[in-house]
Backbone as JSON, one array per atom type, in Angstrom:
{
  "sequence": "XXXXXXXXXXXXXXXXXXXXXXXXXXXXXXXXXXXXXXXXXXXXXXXXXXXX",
  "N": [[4.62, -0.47, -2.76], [2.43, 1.28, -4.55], [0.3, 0.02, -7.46], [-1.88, 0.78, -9.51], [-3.72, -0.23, -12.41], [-5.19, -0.55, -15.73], [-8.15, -2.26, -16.86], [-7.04, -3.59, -19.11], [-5.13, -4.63, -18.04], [-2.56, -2.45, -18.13], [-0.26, -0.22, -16.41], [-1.62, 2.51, -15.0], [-1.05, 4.33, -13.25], [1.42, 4.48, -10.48], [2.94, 4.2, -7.28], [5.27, 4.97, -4.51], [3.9, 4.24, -1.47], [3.33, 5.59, 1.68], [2.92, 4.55, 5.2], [1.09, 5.33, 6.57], [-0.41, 5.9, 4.54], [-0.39, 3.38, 3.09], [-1.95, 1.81, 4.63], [-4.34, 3.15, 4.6], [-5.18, 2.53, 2.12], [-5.65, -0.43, 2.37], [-7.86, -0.54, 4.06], [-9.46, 1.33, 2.89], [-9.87, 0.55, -0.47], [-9.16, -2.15, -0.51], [-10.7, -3.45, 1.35], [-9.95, -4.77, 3.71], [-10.03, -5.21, 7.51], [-8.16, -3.45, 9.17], [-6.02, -3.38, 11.91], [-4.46, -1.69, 15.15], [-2.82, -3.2, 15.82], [-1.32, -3.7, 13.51], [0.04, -2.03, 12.72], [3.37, -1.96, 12.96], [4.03, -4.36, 11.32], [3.15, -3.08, 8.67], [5.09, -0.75, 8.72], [6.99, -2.14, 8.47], [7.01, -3.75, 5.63], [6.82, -0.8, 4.26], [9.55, 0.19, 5.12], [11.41, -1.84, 3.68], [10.29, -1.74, 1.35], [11.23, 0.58, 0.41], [13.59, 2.36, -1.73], [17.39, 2.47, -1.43]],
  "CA": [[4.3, 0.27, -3.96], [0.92, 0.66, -4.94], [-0.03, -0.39, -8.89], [-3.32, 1.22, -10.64], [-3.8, -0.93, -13.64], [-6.7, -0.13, -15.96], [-8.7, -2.75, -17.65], [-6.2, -4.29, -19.87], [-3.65, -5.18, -17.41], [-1.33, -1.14, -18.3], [0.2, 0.55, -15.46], [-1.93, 3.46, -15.1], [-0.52, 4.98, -11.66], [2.35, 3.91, -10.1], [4.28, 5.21, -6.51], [5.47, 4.25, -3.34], [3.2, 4.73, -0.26], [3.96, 5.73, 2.92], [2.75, 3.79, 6.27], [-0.37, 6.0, 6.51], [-1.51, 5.85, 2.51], [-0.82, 2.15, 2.62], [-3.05, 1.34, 6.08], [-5.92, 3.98, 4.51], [-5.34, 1.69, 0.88], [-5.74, -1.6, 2.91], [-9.14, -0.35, 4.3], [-10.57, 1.62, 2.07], [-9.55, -0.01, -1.38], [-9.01, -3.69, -0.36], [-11.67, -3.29, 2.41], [-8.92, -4.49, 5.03], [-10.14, -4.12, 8.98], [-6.95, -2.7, 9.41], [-5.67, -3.03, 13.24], [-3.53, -0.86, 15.69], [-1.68, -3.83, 15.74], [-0.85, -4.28, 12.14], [1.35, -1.02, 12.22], [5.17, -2.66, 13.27], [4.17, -4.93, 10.01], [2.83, -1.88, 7.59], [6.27, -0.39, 8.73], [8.55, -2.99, 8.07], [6.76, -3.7, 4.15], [7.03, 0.24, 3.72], [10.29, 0.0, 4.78], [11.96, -3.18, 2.66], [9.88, -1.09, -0.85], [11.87, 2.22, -0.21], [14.81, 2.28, -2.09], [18.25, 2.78, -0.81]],
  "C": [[2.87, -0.03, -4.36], [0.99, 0.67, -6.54], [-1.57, -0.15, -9.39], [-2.91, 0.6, -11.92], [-5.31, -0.3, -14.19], [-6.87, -1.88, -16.35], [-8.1, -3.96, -18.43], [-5.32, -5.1, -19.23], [-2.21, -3.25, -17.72], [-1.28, -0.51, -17.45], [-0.66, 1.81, -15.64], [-1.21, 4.41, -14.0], [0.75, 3.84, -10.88], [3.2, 4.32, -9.41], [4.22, 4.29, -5.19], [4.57, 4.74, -2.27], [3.89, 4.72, 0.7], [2.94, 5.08, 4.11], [1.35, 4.0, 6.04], [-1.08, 5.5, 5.19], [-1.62, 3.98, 2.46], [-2.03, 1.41, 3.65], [-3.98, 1.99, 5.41], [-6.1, 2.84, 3.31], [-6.47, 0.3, 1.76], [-7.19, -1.7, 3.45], [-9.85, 0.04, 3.57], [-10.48, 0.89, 0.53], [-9.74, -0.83, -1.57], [-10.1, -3.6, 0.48], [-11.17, -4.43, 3.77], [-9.57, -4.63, 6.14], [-8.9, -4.5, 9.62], [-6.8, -2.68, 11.0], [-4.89, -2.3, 13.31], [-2.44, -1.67, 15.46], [-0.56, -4.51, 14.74], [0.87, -3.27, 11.84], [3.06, -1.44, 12.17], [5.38, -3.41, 11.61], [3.94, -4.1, 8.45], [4.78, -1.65, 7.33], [7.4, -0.77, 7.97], [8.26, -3.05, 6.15], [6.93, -2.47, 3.84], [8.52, 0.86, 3.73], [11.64, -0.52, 3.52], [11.6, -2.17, 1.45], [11.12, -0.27, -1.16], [13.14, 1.99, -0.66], [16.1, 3.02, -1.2], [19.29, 3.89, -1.11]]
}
């Protein structure tokens, strides 16, 4: 799940990512260098979030 906060600490944005959005987050956002080989582990954390 990604979390946009403003300023204060208040939820501004708030959703679940998918494999892709969280690997582009991880690089471009966090500034990440994101491997091929990270994907099995992206997976599994985008997994475990999604509800059942």
């Amino acid at each position: 799940r990604f979390t946009h906060r403003d300023v204060t600490g208040a939820v501004v944005e708030q959703r679940d990512l998918s494999v892709d959005e969280l690997e582009a987050t991880l690089r471009e956002v966090i500034g990440l260098p994101v491997e091929a080989d990270w994907r099995p582990v992206l997976e599994k954390v985008v997994a475990w979030g999604t509800p059942a």
